[in-house]
C-alpha positions in Angstrom: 28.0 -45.9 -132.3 25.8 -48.1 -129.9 28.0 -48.5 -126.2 26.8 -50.4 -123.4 28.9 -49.6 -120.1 28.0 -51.9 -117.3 28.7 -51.4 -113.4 28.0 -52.5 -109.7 29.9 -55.9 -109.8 31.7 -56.5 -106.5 32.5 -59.4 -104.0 30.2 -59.9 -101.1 29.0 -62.8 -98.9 26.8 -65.5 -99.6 23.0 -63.9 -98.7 24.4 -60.4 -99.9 23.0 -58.4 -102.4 24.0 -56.0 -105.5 22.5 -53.9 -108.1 23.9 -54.3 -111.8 23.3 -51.1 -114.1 24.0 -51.2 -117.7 23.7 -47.4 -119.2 23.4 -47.6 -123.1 24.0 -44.5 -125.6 23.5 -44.1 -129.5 20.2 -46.0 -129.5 16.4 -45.6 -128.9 16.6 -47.4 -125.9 12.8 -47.6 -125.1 12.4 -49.9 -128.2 14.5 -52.9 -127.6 14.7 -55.7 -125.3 17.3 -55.2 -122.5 19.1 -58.8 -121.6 21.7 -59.5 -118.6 23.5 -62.8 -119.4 26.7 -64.7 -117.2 29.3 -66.4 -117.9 30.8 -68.3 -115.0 34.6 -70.6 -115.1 34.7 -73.0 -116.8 31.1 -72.5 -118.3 29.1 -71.4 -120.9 27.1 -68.1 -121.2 23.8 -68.0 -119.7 20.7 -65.8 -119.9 20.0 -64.5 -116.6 16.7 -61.9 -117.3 15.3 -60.0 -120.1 12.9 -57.0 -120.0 11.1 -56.0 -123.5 9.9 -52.8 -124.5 6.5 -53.3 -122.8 8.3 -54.1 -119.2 7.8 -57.7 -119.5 10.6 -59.7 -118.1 11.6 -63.5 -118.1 14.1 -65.2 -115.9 16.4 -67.9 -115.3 14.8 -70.7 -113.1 17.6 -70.4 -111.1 17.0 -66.9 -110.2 14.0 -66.6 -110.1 12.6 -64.8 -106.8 16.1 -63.7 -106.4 17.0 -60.8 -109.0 15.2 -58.2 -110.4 15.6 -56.8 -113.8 14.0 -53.3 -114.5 14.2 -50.3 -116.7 14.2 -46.5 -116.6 13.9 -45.0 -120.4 14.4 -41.6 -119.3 17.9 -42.9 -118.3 18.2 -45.2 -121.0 19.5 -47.7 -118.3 18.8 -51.2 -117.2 19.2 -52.8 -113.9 19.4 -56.2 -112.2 18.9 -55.9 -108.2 19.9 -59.2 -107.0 19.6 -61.1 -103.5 20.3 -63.5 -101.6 23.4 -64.2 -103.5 25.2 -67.5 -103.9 28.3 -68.7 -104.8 26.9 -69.9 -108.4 25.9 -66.3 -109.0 29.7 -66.3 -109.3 30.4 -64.6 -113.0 30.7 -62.3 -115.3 27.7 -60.3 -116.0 27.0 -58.9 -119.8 24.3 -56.3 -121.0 23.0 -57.3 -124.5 20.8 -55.7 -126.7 19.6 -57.6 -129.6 18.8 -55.5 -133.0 19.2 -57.8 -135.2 21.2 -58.1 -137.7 23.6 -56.6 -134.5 24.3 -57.6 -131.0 25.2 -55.0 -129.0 27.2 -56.3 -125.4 28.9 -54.4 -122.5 32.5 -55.3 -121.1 31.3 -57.5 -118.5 31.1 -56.8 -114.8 32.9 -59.4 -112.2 30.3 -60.8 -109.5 32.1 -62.7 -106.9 30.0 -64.2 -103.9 32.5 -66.0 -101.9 32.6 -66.5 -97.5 
């Protein structure tokens, strides 16, 4: 049974900073393509970053320069450092795994950038 547990989310000031970590288990995790969406209120889901198998990684415009997303095999775990927070960084953040024909996804982990 694939699980994807994610943690880190928190409330901090605009300009702040967090790291997201999404630990997966009962999957080769050096094989797939690690995802970290949002879903803000009121809005749809978003794709925030994406890291394939290789280490290459793609980004929203929006946040670009800003986050980070990186992977450690050994620990079957993917992160997103982000800084300089605003308050549209406001959401829920997701892990997602793609093996198609499933979608694995985490329970979601509140970011809240508020002054």
């Amino acid at each position: 049974q694939v699980q994807l547990v994610e943690s880190g989310g928190n409330s901090v000031q605009p300009g702040g900073s967090l790291r997201l970590t999404c630990t997966a288990s009962g999957l080769m995790f050096s094989g797939y393509t690690m995802k970290w969406y949002r879903r803000a209120p009121g809005k749809q889901r978003e794709l925030v970053a994406g890291i394939d198998s290789g280490g290459s990684t793609n980004y929203l415009n929006s946040v670009k320069d800003r986050f980070t997303i990186s992977r450690d095999n050994a620990k079957n775990t993917v992160y997103l450092q982000m800084t300089n927070l605003k308050p549209e960084d406001t959401a829920v953040y997701y892990c997602n795994i793609p093996a198609p024909p499933w979608d694995y996804w985490g329970q979601g982990t509140q970011v809240t950038v508020s002054s």
